[in-house]
LOSEDO-932492 format. One line per 5 residues: number of its first residue (from 1); for each residue x, y, z of C-alpha. Coordinates in nm, 2 decimals, always signed. Layout:
BEGIN
NUM	X:Y:Z; ...
END
This chain:
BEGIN
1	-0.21:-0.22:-0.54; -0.42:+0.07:-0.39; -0.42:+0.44:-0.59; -0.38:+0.68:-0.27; -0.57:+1.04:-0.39
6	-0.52:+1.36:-0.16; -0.75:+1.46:+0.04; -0.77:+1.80:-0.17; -0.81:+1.65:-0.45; -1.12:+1.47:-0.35
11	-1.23:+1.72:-0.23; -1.20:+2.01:-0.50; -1.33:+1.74:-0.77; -1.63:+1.64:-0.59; -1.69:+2.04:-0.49
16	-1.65:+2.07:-0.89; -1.94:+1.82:-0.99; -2.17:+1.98:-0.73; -2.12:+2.32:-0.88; -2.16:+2.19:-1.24
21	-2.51:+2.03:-1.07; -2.60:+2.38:-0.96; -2.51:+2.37:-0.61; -2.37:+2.74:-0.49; -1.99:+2.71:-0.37
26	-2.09:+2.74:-0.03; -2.34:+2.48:-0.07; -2.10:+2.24:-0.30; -1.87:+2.31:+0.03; -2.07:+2.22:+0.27
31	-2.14:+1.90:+0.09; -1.80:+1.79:-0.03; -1.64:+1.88:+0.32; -1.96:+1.58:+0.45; -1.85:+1.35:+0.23
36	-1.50:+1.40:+0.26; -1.52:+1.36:+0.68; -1.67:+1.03:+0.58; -1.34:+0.95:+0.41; -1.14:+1.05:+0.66
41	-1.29:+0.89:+0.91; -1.32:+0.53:+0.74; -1.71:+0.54:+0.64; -1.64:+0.50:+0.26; -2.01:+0.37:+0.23
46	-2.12:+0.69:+0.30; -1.84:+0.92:+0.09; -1.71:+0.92:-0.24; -1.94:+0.65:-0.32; -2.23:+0.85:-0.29
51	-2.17:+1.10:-0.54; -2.31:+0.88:-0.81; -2.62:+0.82:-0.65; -2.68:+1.22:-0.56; -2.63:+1.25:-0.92
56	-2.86:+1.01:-1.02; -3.13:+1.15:-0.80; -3.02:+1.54:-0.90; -3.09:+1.42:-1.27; -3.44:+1.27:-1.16
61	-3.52:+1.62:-1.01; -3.49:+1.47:-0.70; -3.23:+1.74:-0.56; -3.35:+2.09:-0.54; -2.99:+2.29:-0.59
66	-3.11:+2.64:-0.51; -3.25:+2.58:-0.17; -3.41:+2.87:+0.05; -3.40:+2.72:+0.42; -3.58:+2.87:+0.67
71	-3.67:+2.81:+1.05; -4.07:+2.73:+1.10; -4.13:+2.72:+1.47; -3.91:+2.82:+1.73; -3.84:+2.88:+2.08
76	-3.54:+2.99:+2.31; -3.42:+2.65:+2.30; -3.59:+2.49:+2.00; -3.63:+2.51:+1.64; -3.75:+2.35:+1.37
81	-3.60:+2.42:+1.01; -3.70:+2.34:+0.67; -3.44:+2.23:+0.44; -3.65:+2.22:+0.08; -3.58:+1.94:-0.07
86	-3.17:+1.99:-0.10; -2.91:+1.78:-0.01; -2.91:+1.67:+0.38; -2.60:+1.82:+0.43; -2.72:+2.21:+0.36
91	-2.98:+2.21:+0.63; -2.79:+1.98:+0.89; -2.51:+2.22:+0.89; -2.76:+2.52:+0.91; -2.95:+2.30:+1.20
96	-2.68:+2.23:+1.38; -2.54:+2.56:+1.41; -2.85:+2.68:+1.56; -2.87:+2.44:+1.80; -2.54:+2.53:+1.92
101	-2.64:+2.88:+1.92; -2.98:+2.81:+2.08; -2.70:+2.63:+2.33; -2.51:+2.96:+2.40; -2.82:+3.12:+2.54
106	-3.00:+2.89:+2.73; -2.73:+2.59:+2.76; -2.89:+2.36:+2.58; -3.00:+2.37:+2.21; -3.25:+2.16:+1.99
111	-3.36:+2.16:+1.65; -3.55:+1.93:+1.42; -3.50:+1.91:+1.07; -3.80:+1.84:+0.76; -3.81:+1.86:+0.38
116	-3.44:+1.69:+0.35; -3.25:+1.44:+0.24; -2.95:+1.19:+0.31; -2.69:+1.41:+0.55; -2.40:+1.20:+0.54
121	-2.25:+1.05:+0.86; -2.39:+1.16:+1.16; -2.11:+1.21:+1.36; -1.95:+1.54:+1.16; -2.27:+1.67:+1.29
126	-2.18:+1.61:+1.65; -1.85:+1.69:+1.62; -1.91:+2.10:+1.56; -2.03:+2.13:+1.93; -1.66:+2.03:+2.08
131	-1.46:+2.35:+1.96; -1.75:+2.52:+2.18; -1.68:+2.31:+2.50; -2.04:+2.13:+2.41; -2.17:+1.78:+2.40
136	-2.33:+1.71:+1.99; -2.64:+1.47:+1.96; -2.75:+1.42:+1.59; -2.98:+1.16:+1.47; -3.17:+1.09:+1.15
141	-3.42:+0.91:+0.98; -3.35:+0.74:+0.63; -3.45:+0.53:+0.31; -3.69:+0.23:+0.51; -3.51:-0.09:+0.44
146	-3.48:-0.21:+0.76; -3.76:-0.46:+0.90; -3.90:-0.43:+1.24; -3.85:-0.72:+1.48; -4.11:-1.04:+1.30
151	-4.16:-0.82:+1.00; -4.14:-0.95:+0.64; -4.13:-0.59:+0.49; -3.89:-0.30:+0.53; -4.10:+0.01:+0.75
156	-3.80:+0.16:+0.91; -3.45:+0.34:+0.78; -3.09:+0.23:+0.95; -3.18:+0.54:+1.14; -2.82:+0.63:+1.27
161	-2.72:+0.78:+1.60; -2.39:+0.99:+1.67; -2.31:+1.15:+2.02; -1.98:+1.36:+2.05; -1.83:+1.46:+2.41
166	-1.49:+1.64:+2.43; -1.18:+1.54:+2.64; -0.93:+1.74:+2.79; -0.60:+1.54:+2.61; -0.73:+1.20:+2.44
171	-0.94:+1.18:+2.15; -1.30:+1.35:+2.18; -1.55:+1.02:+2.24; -1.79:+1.03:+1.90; -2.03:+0.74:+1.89
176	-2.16:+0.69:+1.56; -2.37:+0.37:+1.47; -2.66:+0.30:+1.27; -2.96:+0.15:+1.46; -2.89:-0.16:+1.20
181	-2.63:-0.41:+1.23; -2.51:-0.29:+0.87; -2.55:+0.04:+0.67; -2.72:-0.01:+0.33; -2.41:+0.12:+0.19
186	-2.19:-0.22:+0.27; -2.45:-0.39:+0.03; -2.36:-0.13:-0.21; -1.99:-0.17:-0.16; -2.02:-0.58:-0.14
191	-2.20:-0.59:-0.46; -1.94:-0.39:-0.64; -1.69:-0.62:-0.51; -1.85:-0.93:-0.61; -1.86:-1.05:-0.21
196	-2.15:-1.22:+0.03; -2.27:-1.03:+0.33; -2.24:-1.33:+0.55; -2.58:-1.42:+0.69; -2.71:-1.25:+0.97
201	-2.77:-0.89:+0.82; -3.06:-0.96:+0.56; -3.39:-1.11:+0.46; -3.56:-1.17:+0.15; -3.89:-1.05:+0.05
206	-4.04:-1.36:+0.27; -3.83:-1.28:+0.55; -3.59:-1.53:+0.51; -3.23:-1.49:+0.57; -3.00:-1.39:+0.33
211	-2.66:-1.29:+0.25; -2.71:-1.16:-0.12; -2.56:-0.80:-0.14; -2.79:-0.75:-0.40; -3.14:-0.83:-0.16
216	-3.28:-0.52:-0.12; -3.30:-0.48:-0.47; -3.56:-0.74:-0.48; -3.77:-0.63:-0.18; -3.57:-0.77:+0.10
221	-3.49:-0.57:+0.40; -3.19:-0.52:+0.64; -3.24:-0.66:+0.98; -3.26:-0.40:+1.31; -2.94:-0.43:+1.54
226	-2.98:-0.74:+1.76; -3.00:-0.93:+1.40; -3.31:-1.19:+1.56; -3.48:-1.18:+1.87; -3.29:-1.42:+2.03
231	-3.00:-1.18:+2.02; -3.16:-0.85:+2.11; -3.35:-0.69:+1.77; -3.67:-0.55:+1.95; -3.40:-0.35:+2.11
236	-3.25:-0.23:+1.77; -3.58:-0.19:+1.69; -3.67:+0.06:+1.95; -3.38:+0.26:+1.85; -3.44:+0.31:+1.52
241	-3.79:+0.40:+1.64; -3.69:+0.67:+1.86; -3.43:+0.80:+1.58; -3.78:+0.82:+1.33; -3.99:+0.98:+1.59
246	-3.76:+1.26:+1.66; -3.61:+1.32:+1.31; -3.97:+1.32:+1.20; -4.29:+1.32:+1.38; -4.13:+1.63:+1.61
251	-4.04:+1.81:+1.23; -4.34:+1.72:+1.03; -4.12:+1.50:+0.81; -4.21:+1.16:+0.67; -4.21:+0.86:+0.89
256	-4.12:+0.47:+0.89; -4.14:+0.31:+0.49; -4.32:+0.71:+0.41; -3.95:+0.85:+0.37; -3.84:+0.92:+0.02
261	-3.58:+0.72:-0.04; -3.24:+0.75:-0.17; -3.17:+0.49:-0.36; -3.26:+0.47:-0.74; -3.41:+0.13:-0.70
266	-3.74:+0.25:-0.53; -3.97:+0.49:-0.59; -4.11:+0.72:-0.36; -4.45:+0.62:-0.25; -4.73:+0.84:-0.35
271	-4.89:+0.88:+0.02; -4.70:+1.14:+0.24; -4.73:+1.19:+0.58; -4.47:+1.49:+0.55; -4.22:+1.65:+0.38
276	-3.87:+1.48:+0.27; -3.67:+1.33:+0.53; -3.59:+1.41:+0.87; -3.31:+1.50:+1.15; -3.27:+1.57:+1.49
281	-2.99:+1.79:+1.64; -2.85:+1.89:+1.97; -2.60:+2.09:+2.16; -2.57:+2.06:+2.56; -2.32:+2.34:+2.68
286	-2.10:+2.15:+2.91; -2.09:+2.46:+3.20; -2.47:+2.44:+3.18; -2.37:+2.13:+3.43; -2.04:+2.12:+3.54
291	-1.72:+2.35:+3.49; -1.60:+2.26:+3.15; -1.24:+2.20:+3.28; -1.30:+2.02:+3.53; -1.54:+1.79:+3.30
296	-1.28:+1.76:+3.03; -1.05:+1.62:+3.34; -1.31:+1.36:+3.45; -1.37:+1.26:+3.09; -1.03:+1.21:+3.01
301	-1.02:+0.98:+3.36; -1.31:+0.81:+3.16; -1.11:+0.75:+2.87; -0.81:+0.61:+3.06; -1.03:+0.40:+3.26
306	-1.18:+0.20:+2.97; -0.89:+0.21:+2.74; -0.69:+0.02:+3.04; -0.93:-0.27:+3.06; -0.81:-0.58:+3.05
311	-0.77:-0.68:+2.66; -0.86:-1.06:+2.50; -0.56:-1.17:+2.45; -0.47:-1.02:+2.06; -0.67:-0.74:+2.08
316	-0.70:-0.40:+2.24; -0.96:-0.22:+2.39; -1.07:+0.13:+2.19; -1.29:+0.43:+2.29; -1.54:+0.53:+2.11
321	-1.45:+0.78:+1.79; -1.06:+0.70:+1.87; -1.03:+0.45:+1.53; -1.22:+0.73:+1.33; -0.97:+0.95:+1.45
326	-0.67:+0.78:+1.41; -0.79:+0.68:+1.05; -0.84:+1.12:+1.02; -0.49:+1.16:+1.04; -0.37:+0.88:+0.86
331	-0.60:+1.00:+0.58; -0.44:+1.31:+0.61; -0.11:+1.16:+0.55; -0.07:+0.89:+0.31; -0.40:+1.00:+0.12
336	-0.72:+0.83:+0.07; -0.80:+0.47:-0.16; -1.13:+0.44:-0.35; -1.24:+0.11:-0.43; -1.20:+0.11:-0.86
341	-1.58:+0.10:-0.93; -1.63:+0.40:-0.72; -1.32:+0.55:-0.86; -1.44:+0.44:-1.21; -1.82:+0.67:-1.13
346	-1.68:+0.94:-0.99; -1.45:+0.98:-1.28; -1.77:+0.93:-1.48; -1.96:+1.12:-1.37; -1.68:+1.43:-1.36
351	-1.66:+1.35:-1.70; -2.04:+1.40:-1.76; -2.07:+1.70:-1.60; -1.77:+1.84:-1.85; -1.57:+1.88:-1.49
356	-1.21:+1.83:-1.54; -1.08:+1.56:-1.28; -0.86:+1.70:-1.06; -0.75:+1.35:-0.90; -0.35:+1.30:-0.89
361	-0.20:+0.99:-0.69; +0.01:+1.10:-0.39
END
């Protein structure tokens, strides 16, 4: 039977541990509020699960907790920002509230982000340009564990895209996908549940397939989206490519299998070819093109449109972002479930940390 926690209660604990790390409040906030959306929104790969990990790292020295951001190059409509060496979530916030500043100006708004680290899911990143009537782009680079298309060794991350357009009375539309046909974080939470992958998402070292959760321990690598050429993994390929160039050749961040990685099973290679990892942010005001209401109107036509095609008989047709956002306030509601080993290192590590667990079932 599930444990249902409150969504204030995940969140005050986890703010609790990253205080008890060093992080400011306003930082622990910012990155408890990240991994929180994640929750909300159904990506527990990339929420409470974490906290484990970014303690693990924080205790390796890994995680700088007192971080002085500051913006390195910048024009009317550009910027690129400096996040040293914290956790992603510091300078994607700070990023991405410039870009939608840079966005108020000019109308649109772009800023690329070095010297970071894992942000979370992308799409909370899109998602602050919609209270300002503004389309969100975020994209980032990540630990390299996916192979290229015919390679036997991981060079790229699962480099994850998110877009966010508002509507006028339906859901906003938030794309958010990895440039992979799986996150690393489903091994993670496969392993810990004792399950197979299926085959289709990994290779070994050899570039076999395989569908041990455990793999990329052992120097395999997660396949680009497509999953084989046959089925389209050049063009997953070029994806994550793009996501990589623009987190991190634009910021003077590392690049392909250079990026630190984030996971404690491999070690950061001692060539550079810049600092920490990358992102990529922008804002597009939505008057710079069109009236915003009268946008809104046509998007939510859009909406209606594709949510009234036809169905497979069994199954429905949804819109981008609308089961995130149906899961949000569900969430909300009845509270959120944490697999037991995640549970089981959270509580850990609270306990660690001498933080007192505030989790209570609802």
């Amino acid at each position: 039977m599930s444990i249902y926690y409150s969504y204030n209660a995940l969140l005050q604990t986890t703010h609790a541990i990253l205080v008890s790390m060093g992080f400011s409040n306003e930082h622990a906030t910012t990155c408890a509020t990240v991994l929180l959306a994640a929750e909300k929104r159904g990506f527990a790969t990339h929420g409470i699960a974490r906290v484990g990990e970014y303690h693990r790292l924080w205790k390796a020295g890994r995680i700088n907790t007192h971080p002085k951001l500051k913006i390195v190059r910048e024009t009317p409509s550009t910027a690129v920002v400096d996040g040293n060496g914290t956790m992603g979530m510091i300078p994607a916030k700070f990023s991405m509230e410039l870009a939608i500043e840079k966005a108020k100006n000019v109308g649109t708004g772009w800023v690329s982000t070095r010297n970071s680290s894992n942000f979370g899911i992308a799409g909370h990143y899109a998602m602050m340009a919609l209270e300002h009537d503004m389309i969100g782009i975020t994209m980032t680079n990540a630990t390299p564990l996916v192979a290229p298309t015919f390679s036997a060794e991981a060079m790229l991350g699962t480099n994850p895209i998110a877009v966010a357009i508002p509507t006028l009375s339906h859901p906003p539309f938030v794309a958010d996908f990895a440039t992979a046909p799986i996150n690393r974080g489903k091994f993670t939470m496969a392993a810990k549940k004792g399950e197979k992958l299926g085959f289709g998402y990994a290779q070994d070292s050899e570039g076999h397939p395989s569908d041990d959760p455990t793999i990329l321990e052992r120097g395999g690598a997660i396949l680009p989206l497509g999953m084989d050429r046959e089925h389209g993994s050049h063009k997953g390929y070029c994806l994550a490519s793009i996501v990589d160039i623009f987190s991190a050749v634009f910021s003077g961040a590392n690049y392909g299998p250079f990026v630190p990685p984030m996971v404690p099973y491999l070690n950061p290679l001692n060539q550079k070819v810049g600092e920490g990892v990358g992102h990529f942010f922008g804002a597009m005001r939505i008057d710079a093109f069109e009236e915003a209401l009268v946008f809104k109107k046509r998007m939510d036509h859009w909406w209606e449109t594709f949510k009234n095609a036809k169905p497979i008989e069994g199954k429905q047709v949804f819109i981008p972002g609308e089961i995130e956002f149906e899961n949000e306030i569900r969430a909300l509601k009845q509270g959120i479930t944490l697999v037991p080993h995640v549970e089981k290192e959270l509580l850990a590590v609270a306990e660690e940390q001498n933080v007192r667990s505030l989790l209570v079932a609802v």
